[in-house]
C-alpha positions, 0 to 999 in steps of 0.5 A: 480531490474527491468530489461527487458521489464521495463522501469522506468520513473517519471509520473507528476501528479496534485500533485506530481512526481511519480517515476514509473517502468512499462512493460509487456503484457496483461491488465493492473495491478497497484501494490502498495506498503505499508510502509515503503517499495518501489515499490520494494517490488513486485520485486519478483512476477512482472517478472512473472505477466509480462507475463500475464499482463502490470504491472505499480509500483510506489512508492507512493507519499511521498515514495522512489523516488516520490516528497515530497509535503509539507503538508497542515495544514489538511493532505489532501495532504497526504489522500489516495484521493490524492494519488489515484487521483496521481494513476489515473492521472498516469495510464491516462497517461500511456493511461489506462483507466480501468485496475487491482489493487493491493494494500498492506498496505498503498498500500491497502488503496489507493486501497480502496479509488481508488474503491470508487472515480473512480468506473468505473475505476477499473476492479478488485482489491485486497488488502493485510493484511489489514481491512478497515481505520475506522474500525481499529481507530473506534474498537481501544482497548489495543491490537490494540494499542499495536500490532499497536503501530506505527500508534499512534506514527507516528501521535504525532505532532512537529516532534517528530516520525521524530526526534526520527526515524531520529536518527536510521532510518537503525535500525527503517526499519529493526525493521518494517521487522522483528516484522511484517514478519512471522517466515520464512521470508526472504528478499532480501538483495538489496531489503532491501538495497533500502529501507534504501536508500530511508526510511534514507532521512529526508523528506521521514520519514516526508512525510511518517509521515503525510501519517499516520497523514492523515489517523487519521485524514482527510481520517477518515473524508472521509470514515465517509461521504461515509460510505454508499458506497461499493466497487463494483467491486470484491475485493480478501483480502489476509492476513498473517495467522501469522500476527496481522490484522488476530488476531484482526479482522475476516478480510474477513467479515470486507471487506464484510460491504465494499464491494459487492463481497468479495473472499479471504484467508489467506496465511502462512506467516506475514504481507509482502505477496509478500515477504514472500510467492511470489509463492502464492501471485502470484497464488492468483493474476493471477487466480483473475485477469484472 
């Protein structure tokens, strides 16, 4: 779904392989997918940003065709310091030394540790229909829990969510599209496709698994002990006006005890920005990271 100037290729990493499409002109943008999608979720908008900026998408380690690493007892293989420090080797041999970010979902909450880890790395960044890791376990009530349902089913041990998504892993990934996106969403089919192709595989729904055990766990552990630190180069927050997060939370002052220079909206649409609203998301993003 990325034609012309892309070019895809697998990038090592001390951790893992990333499986990665990039191309375009201008500066650098990294574009980071949540779950349980691929790098294909930004196919909509990337032809476009390309005419404006060199574009770099990689599946997140644990997703669509990056490696699998066997996860450690603590989680930390999965903590979103990992997959940030994956993000930062990537772009390092790609030869960036400094460039854009945008993240969505999990995509967001690397971004967020990416902006606290290697400050000096990140011009600008914006994350999409999220609030911050600890906010959001830490301010956990019955609507949280109830809205956010899969966060505590994700984390239970014994391969339990994996035993039980694996049995209709099609039908689990098209519930997820379907109860977060907004009232007139609409997917690409093949988009949609290659999802299933990827979320179907065994060792996908477990590393996607431990991605979340890993944020109840050690990636809470890491954000309790740079509590102090705040995002300092300028962040956009995005959000779907008719998803959860802008129900439970007023998201823009969430991200202002994070960050030092805040700007964001909401956009009229569910959880899936790019995908519900790509004209809008990419005017967000091309007059933020002009």
């Amino acid at each position: 779904m990325f034609s012309g100037d892309f070019k895809k290729e697998k990038i090592q990493t001390s951790g893992a392989l990333i499986n990665v499409v990039h191309g375009g002109r201008g500066k650098p943008l990294l574009l980071l997918h949540g779950y349980p999608q691929t790098h294909i979720m930004w196919h909509k908008i990337a032809p476009e940003l390309a005419d404006e900026f060199y574009l770099v998408i990689p599946d997140l380690r644990g997703y669509g065709d990056s490696t699998k690493p066997e996860s450690t007892p603590d989680f930390s293989t999965y903590s979103k310091r990992e997959m940030a420090k994956d993000s930062v080797e990537m772009m390092s041999e790609l030869g960036f030394d400094e460039y854009l970010v945008a993240g969505h979902d999990r995509g967001g909450r690397v971004t967020h540790r990416m902006a606290l880890d290697h400050p000096y790395k990140i011009i600008k960044a914006c994350v999409m229909d999220i609030a911050p890791t600890h906010t959001m376990y830490t301010t956990t009530d019955k609507s949280f829990a109830t809205g956010y349902y899969h966060w505590f089913f994700l984390i239970q041990p014994d391969n339990l969510p994996e035993t039980l998504i694996v049995n209709n892993s099609e039908y689990y990934l098209k519930e997820k599209l379907k109860r977060w996106s907004g009232s007139k969403a609409e997917f690409d089919e093949e988009a949609v496709r290659e999802y299933v192709r990827c979320f179907s595989q065994p060792e996908t729904i477990h590393s996607t698994c431990n991605d979340y055990r890993a944020s109840a766990t050690i990636d809470i552990e890491h954000d309790e002990r740079d509590f102090d630190k705040r995002i300092e180069c300028p962040l956009l927050v995005l959000w779907g006006s008719q998803g959860f997060v802008h129900r439970r939370y007023n998201v823009l002052e969430t991200w202002k005890a994070k960050a030092t220079k805040v700007t964001g909206k909401p956009i009229d649409c569910g959880h899936f920005l790019p995908e519900e609203r790509p004209v809008e998301v990419l005017n967000e993003l091309r007059n933020f990271f002009r």
